[in-house]
N, C-alpha and C positions, 0 to 999 in steps of 0.2 A: 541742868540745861539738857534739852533733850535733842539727840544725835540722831545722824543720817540713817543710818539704821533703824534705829527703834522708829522712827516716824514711818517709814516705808512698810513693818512689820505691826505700825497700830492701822496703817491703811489697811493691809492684806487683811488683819483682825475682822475687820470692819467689811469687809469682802470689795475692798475700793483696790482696784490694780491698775487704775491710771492717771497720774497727777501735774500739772505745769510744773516746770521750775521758778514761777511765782508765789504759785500754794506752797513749796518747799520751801524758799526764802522768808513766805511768812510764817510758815509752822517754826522752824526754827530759828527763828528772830537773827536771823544772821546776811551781812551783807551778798550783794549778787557776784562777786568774785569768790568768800567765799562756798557759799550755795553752790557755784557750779564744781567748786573744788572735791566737794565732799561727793556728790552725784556723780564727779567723774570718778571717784573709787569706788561709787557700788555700782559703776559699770564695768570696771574693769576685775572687779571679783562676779561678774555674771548676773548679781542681783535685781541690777535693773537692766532696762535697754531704752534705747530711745529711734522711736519709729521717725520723728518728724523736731525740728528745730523747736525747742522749749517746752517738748509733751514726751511724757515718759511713761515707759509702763515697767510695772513687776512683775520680775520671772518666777513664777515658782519652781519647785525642784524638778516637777514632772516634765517644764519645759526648757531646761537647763542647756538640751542639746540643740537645742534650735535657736539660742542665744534672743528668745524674745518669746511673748506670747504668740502664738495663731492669729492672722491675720484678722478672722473673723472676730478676736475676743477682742481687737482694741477698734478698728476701723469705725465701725459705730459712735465710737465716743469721738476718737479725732476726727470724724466728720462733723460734730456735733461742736467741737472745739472750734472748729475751721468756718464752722457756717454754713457747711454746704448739702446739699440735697444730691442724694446718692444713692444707689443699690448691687449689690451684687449680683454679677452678669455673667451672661454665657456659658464655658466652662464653669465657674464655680458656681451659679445657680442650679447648672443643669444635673453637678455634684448632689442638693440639698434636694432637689427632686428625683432624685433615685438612680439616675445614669450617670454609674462609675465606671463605664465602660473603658476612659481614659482620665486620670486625674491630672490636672491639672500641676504645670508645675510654679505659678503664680496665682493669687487670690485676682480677680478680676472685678474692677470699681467702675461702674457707670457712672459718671460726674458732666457738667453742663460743658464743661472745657476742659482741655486737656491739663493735666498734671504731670507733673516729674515722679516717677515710682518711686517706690518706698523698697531699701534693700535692709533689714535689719536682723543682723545673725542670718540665720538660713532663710527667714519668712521674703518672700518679696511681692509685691502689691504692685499691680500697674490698672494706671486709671485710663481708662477709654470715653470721649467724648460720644456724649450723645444727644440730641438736638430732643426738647419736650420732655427732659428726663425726669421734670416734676411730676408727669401725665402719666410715667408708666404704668400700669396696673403692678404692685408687689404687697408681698406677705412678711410677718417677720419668722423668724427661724429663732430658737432658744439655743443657746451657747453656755458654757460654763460662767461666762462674766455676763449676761443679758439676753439680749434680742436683736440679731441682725439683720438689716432689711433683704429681701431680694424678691427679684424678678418673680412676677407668677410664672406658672409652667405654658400658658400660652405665650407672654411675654418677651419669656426666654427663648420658644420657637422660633418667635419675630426675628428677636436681635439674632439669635445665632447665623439665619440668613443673611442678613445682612453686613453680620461683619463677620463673613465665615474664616479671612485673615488672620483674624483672634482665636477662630476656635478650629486650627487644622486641616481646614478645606474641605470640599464639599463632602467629598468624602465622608468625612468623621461627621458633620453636620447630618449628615444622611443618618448615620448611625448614632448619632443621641437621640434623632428624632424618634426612630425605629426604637428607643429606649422610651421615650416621655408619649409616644402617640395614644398609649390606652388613659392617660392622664386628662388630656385636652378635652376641653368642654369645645363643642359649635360657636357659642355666641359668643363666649368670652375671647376665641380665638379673633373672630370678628372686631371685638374692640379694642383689642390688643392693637391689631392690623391698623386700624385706623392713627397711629401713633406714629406711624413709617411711612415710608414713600412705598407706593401701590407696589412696585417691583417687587418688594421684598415679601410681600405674600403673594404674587405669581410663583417669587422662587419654592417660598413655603409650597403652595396647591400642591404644585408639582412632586417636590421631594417626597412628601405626606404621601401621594397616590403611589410614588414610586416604593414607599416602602410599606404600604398595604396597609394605610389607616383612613379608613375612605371614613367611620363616622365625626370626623371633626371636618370632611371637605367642606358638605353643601352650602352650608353659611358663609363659607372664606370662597367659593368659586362662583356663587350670585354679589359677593362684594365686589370680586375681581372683575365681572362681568359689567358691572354697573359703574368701574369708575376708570378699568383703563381706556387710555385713548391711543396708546401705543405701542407695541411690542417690546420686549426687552431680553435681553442674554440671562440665559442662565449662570454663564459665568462672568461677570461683568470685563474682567480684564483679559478676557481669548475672543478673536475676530469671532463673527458670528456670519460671516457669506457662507453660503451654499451648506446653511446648518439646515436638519430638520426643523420641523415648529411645532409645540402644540398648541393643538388650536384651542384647548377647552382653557388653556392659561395663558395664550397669547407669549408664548413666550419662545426664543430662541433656543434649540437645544445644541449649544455650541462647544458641550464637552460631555464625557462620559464620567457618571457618578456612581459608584457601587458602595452599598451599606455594606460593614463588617459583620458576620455573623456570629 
């Protein structure tokens, strides 16, 4: 009869390091009392972990201290488990395009609605909603277990503006920009743009010019041109009376943003 153990270790064989606790109940022809019985001692010798209620992953030795795989090496499949259409956002996108200026200290999941994170051993995953999330433009990225989706690099400009809450404040959005601006295509930043509400590539124009990447503006500043109809804050949640404006992005300059050097 073949043991909790060796099933986990013909996975890993096999290069499979993510399994339900129903694939375990039938590989091991054993009832679901005791199936979770045996799962819960190779969690509690570190072997496995389990990110999400009835989906489990194998830790190998290399990741022993972090009591689970990398968030990027399972999220893919438990999204694939879950149904759901997803990519990795902001901070950790803007990670996989080259700006480690600050790492993150959660993996960041764009998903259609909100979710409950994921805390498992030290990895933690928090899912942020995003409206059109099927539409985004994303690439995949190769990982030791696969290929994980995420945000193109004009994509991840978008969202970062937009939910600069998630990723440190304008601040620090300033300065990933100032990381990823030689990266940005024109057109495609444009159709990235087209995914968001107009504000959030006013906030883009502006940041981008502030931090000296003028070849990715002209296509995002005749977008801007052609489809606002009203001004907006730069920083959406500080009053915007008696702010300066600019005028080439319509926008309110209602706080001061300086990139890190």
């Amino acid at each position: 009869m073949i043991t909790a153990r060796s099933y986990i270790e013909s996975l890993a064989a096999a290069g499979q390091y993510h399994f339900t606790t129903e694939d375990a109940r039938r590989s091991l022809g054993t009832s679901a009392a005791a199936t979770k019985l045996a799962l819960s001692r190779l969690t509690k010798q570190g072997l496995i972990a389990s990110p999400a209620r009835g989906f489990h992953v194998i830790v190998p030795p290399e990741y022993r201290r972090l009591g689970s795989l990398p968030a990027d090496q399972f999220i893919p499949t438990l999204m694939e488990h879950s149904g759901l259409t997803y990519y990795a956002g902001l901070l950790s996108a803007a990670q996989f395009h080259g700006a480690a200026h600050h790492r993150p200290q959660e993996f960041q999941v764009m998903v259609a609605k909100n979710r409950r994170g994921i805390e498992c051993g030290s990895v933690r995953v928090a899912f942020i909603a995003r409206k059109r999330v099927e539409e985004i433009p994303t690439q995949k990225f190769n990982t030791p277990r696969g290929t994980v989706r995420v945000s193109t690099v004009e994509a991840t400009a978008i969202d970062l503006v937009g939910y600069e809450n998630h990723a440190g404040g304008l601040d620090q959005v300033a300065t990933i920009l100032s990381e990823l601006a030689e990266q940005l295509d024109a057109d495609k930043l444009v159709e990235a743009a087209k995914t968001a509400p107009i504000s959030w590539a006013q906030r883009l124009g502006y940041l981008l010019e502030l931090v000296d990447a003028p070849t990715a503006l002209e296509g995002l500043k005749s977008y801007v041109r052609a489809n606002v109809k009203v001004g907006a804050p730069l920083a959406p949640s500080v009053s915007r009376q008696d702010t300066p404006r600019s005028k080439d992005w319509r926008l309110f300059i209602n706080t001061d943003v300086e990139a890190e050097t």
